[in-house]
C-alpha positions in Angstrom: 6.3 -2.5 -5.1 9.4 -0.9 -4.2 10.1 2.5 -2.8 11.9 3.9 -5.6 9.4 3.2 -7.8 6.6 4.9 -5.4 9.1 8.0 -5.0 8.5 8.6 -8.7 4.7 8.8 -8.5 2.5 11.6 -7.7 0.5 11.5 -4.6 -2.4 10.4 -7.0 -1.4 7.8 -8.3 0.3 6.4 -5.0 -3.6 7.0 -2.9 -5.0 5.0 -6.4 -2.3 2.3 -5.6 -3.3 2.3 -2.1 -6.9 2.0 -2.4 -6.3 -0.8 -4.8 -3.7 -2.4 -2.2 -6.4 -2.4 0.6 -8.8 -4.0 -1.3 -6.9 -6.6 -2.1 -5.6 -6.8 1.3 -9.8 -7.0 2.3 -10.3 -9.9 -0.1 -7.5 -11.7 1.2 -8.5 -11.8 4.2 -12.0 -13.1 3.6 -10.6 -15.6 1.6 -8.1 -16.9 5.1 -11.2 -16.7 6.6 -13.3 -19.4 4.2 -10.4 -21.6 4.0 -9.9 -20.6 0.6 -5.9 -19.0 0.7 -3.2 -21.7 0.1 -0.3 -18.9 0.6 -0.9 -17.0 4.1 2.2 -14.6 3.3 0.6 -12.6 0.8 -1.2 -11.5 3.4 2.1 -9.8 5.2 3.4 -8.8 2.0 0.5 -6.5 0.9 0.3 -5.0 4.6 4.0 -4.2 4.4 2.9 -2.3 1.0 0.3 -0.8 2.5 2.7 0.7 5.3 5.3 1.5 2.5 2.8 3.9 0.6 1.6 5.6 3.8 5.5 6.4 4.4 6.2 7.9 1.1 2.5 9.5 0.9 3.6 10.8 4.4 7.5 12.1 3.3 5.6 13.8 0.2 3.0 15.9 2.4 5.5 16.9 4.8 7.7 18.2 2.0 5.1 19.8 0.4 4.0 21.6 3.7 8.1 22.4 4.4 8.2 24.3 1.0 5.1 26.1 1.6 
């Protein structure tokens, strides 16, 4: 998911998205674990998402405190 497209969402929705992303990132890794996961780099590219969310979610709360 790109950045733009988080920027446009509510702090909601992106904490819905996030949940969603650790999960997945959870069953991914249980799968790498079994043997199970042909493709290893989905791996980095859901933690890089996960990172990416916390950054906006971050940039959004410290606005929202700044206008307070």
């Amino acid at each position: 998911m790109k950045a733009d497209e988080l920027r446009k969402m509510s702090i909601g929705e992106i904490e819905a998205k996030l949940a969603d992303a650790q999960e997945e990132l959870m069953k991914f890794r249980f799968q790498q674990v079994t043997g199970q996961l042909t493709d290893t780099s989905l791996i980095r590219f859901v933690r890089r998402d996960i990172a990416r969310m916390n950054t906006i979610m971050n940039e959004l709360t410290a606005e929202m405190e700044g206008e307070a």
